[in-house]
C-alpha positions in Angstrom: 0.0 0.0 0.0 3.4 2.4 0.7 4.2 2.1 -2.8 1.1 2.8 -4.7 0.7 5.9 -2.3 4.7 6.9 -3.1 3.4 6.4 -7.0 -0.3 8.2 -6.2 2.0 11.4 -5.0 4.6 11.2 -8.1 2.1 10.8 -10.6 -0.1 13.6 -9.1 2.1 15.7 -8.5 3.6 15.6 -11.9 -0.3 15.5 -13.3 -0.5 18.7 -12.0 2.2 20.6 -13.2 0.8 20.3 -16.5 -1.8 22.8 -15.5 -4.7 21.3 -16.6 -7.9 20.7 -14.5 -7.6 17.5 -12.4 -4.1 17.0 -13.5 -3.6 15.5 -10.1 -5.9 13.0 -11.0 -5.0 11.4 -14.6 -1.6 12.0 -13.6 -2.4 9.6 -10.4 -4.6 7.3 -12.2 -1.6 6.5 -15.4 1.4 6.1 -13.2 -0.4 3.6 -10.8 -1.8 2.1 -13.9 1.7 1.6 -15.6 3.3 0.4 -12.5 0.8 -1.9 -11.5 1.5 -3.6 -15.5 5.1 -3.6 -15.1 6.7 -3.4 -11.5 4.4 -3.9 -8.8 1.1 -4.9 -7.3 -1.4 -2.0 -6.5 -3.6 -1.9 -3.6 -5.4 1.0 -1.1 -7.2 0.6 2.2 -10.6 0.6 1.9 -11.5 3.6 3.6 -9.5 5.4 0.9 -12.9 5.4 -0.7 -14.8 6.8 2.4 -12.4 9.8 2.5 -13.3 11.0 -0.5 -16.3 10.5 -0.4 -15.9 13.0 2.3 -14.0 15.4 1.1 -16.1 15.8 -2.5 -19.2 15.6 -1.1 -18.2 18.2 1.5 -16.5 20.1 -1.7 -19.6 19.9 -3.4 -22.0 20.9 -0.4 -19.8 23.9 0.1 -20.6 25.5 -3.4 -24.2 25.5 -2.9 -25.7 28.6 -2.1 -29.8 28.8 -1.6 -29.8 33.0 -2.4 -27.8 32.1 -5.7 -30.0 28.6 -6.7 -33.4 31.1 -6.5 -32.0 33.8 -8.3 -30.0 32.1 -11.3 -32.4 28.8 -11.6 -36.0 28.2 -12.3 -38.4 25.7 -12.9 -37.9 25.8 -16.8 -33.9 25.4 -16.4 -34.5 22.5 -14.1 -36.5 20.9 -16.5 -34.3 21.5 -19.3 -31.5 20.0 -17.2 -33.1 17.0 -16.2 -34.3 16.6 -20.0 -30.7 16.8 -21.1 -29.5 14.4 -18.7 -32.3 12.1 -19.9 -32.0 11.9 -23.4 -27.7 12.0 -22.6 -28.4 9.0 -20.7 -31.0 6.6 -23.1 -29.2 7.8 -26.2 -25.7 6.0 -24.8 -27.5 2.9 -23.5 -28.7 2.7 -26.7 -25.4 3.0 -28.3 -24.2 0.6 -25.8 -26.8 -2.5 -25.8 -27.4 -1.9 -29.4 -23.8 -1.3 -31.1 -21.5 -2.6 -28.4 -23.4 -5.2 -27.2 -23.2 -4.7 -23.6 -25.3 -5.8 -20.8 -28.3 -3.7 -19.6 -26.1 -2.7 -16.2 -23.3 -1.8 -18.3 -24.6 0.3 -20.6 -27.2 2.1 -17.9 -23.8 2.8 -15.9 -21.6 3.6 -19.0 -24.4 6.1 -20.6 -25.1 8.3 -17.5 -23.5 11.9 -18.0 -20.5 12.1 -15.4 -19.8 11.9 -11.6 -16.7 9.3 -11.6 -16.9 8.5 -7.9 -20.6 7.9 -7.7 -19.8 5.5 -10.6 -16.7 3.8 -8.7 -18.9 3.8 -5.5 -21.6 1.6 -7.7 -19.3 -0.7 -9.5 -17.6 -1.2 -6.1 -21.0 -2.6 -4.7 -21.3 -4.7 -7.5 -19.6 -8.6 -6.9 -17.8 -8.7 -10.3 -17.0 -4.8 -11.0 -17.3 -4.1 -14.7 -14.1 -2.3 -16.0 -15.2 -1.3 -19.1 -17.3 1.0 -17.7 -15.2 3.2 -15.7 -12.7 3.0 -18.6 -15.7 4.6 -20.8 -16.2 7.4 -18.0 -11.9 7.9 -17.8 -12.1 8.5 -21.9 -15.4 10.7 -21.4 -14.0 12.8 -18.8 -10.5 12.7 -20.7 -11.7 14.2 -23.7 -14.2 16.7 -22.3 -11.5 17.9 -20.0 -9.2 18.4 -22.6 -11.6 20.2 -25.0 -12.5 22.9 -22.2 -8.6 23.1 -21.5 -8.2 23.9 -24.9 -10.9 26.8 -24.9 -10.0 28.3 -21.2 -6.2 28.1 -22.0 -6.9 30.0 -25.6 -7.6 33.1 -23.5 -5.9 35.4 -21.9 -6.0 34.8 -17.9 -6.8 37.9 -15.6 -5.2 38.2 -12.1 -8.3 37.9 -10.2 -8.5 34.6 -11.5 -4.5 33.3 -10.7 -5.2 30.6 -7.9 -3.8 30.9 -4.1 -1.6 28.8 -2.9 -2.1 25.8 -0.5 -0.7 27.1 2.3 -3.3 30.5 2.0 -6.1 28.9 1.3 -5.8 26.4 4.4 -5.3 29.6 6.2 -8.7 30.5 5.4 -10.2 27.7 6.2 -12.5 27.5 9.5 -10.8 24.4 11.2 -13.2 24.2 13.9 -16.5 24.5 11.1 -14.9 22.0 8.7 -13.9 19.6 11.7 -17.8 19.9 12.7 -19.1 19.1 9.6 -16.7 16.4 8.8 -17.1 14.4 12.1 -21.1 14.8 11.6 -21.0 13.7 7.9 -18.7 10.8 9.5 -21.7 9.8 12.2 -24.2 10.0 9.8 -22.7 8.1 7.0 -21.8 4.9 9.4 -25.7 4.9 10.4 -26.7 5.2 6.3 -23.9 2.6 5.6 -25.1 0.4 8.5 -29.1 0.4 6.8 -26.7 -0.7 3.7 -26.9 2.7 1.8 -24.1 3.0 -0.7 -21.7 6.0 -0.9 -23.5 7.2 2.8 -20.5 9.5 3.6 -20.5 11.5 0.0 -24.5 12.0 1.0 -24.1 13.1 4.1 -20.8 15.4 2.9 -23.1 16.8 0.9 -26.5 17.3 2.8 -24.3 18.6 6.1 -22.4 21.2 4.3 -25.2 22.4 2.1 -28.1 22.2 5.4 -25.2 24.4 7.5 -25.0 26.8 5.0 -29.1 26.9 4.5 -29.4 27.6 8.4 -26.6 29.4 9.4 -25.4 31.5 6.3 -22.3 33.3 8.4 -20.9 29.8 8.0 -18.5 29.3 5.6 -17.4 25.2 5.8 -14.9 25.0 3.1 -12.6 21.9 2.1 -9.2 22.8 1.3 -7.6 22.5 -1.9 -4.7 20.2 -0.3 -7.4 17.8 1.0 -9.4 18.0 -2.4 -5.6 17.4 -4.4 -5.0 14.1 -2.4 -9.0 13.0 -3.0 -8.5 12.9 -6.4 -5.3 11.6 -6.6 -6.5 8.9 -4.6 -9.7 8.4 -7.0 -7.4 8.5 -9.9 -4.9 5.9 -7.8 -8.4 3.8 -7.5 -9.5 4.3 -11.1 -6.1 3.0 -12.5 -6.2 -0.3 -10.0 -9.5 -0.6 -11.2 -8.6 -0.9 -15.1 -5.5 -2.2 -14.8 -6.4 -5.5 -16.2 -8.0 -4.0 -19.2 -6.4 -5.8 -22.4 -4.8 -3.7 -25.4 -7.6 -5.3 -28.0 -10.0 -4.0 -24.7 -8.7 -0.9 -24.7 -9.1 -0.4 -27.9 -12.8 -1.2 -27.8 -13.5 0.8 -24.5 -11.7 3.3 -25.9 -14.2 3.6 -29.1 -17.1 3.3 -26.7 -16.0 6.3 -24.8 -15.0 8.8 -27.7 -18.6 7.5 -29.1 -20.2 8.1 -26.1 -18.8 11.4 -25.7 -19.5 12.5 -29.4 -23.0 10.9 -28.6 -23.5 13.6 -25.2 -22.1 16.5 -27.5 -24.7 16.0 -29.7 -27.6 15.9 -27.3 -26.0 18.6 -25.5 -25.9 21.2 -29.0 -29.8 20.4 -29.4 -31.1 20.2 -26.3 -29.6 23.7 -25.5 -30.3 25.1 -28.6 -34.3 24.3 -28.2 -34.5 25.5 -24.2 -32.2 28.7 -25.3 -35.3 29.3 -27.4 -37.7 28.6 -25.1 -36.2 30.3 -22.1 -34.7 33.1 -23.8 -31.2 32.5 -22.4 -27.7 32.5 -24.6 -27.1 29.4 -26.1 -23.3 29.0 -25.1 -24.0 29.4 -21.4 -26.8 26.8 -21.9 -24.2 24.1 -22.9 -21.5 24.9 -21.0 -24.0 24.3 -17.9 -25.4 21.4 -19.3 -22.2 19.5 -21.0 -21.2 16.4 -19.2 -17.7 17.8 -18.4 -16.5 18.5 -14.6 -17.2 20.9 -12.5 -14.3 22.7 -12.1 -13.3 22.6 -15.7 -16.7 23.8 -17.1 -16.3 26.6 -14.4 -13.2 27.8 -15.3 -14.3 27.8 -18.8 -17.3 30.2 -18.5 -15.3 32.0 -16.3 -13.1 33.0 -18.6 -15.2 33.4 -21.6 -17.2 35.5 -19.6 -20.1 33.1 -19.6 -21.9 33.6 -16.4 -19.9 31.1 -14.3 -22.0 30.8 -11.3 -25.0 29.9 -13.8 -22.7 27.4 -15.1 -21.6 26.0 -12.1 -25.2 26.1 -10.3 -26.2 23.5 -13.2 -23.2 21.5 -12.7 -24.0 20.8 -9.0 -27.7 20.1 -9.3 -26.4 17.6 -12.2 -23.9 15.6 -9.1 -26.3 15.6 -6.3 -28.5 14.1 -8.8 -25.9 11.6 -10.0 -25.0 11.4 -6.3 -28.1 9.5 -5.3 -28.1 7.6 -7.8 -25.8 4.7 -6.3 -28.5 4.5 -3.4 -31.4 3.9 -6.5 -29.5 1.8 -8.2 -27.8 -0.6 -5.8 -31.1 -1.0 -4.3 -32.7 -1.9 -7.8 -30.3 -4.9 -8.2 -30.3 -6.5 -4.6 -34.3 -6.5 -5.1 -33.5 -8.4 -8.5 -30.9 -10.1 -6.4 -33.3 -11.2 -3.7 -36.3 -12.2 -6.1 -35.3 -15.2 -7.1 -34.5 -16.7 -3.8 -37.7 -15.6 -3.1 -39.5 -17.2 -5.8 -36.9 -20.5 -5.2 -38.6 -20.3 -1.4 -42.4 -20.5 -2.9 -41.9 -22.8 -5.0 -40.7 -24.8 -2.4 -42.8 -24.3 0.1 -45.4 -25.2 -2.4 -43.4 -28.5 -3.2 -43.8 -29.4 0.6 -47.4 -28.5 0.8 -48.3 -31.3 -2.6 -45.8 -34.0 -0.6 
């Protein structure tokens, strides 16, 4: 475990100094990944998983703001949203079942528009874990990542934008709020995991952080950028043990499934936009960048710089995770009911055997 934390930090670190957004991560997620297929075996404690849950869903609860979500969003852009996500969603299980030839959990898993740890925290309940999927989400968030570095990077950067360092912004940080909020998330999320509710600590991350705010807006619980750098490293250290199995003539087929896939969302994205900027009378380039199955903090940055009301952007983009954040809770649920039926039938039928003898 020693080593694939020594190559986690390498690769991170060198990820990062690329300057793109979640550098930290891919650069994690490939040196882990080539070591594990040529020096070593890979492994992390299981908690890994539980602290970062913590820390994104904390991350995530900490950018919601109720004044901002009932001035920027309404009804209309909800719907719009949820639409997108929809027809982002059955278009790539289409693809999937129909041109790949995947399984129905596959391609329901593969096809929904983002959230990499909800999607690890699913595949992780699961008794055979599917790698192809999480390879389709790694290529999916590859490329979109890419494409918005492309477009933020091809503008100028402004001051005011020019991040602080770590050591500042853990200054700022409340210790006494965040510890508060972390060791309730913490008590909550062994009580949801105990009832058997999967990713409980990202939930209750999320629902503490966001409730504090809600009833006591002087707070300001905030997750610092150190802890959010090793979270993702970690999920990237998680991701590339995950696929590192993965075959060249697999790769190769993931591989097309993602770019498809992504290609696919792009698509539904440009329309779907296109026919709600109409309807709601709102520009049509802050409409996709709010409604893209990118990341968070890359979409942000992006309208950000283009001058393409960020926290519009970024309201869209959290509403779009706690969505996808739940859905490990729906889903995992969904197969242990298919799970349990049919022992249950097996028991009737039995029963019924006994009652004829």
């Amino acid at each position: 475990m020693l080593i694939t934390l020594f190559y986690t930090a390498v690769g991170a670190i060198l990820g990062s100094l690329f300057l793109l957004p979640m550098g930290e991560m891919f650069g994690a997620m490939f040196l882990v990944l080539l070591a594990s297929k040529y020096h070593h075996s890979m492994s992390l404690h299981h908690h890994a998983l539980t602290f970062i849950q913590i820390v994104l869903g904390i991350s995530v609860g900490s950018l919601v703001q109720v004044g901002e979500w009932q001035s920027h969003l309404s009804f209309g852009v909800l719907f719009g949203l949820i639409t997108c996500m929809t027809i982002q969603t059955l278009v790539g299980y289409c693809w999937l079942t129909q041109i790949e030839k995947w399984s129905k959990n596959d391609s329901l898993l593969g096809s929904v528009p983002g959230a990499m740890a909800a999607i690890l925290v699913i595949t992780n309940s699961q008794s055979t874990p599917s790698q192809k999927v999480i390879f389709t989400h790694t290529v999916r968030l590859v490329s979109l990542m890419v494409l918005a570095s492309l477009i933020a990077y091809s503008t100028k950067l402004e001051p005011s934008m020019v991040s602080t360092s770590y050591i500042d912004n853990l200054l700022q940080v409340n210790m006494l709020e965040l510890a508060t909020a972390v060791f309730t998330a913490v008590g909550f999320g062994f009580v949801l995991e105990r009832l058997g509710v999967p990713a409980p600590f990202m939930i209750t991350g999320l629902l503490v952080t966001a409730g504090g705010h809600a009833v006591v807006p002087t707070v300001s619980i905030m997750m610092p950028d150190i802890m959010v750098f090793v979270a993702m490293a970690l999920l990237g250290a998680l991701v590339g043990i995950r696929i590192k199995s993965v075959t060249l003539k697999e790769t190769l087929l993931y591989l097309k499934a993602g770019v498809f896939i992504t290609i696919l969302g792009l698509i539904v994205t440009l329309l779907i936009a296109g026919a709600f900027s109409t309807l709601l009378d709102l520009p049509y380039l802050v409409l996709v960048m709010s409604w893209v199955p990118g990341s968070i903090e890359a979409m942000t940055v992006t309208a950000l710089m283009l001058g393409l009301e960020p926290s519009f952007v970024m309201l869209n983009h959290i509403i779009r995770l706690i969505v996808l954040h739940t859905l490990p809770v729906l889903f995992v649920r969904k197969n242990k009911r298919q799970t349990l039926r049919p022992l249950t039938e097996g028991f009737r039928l039995s029963r019924k055997s006994l009652h004829y003898k």
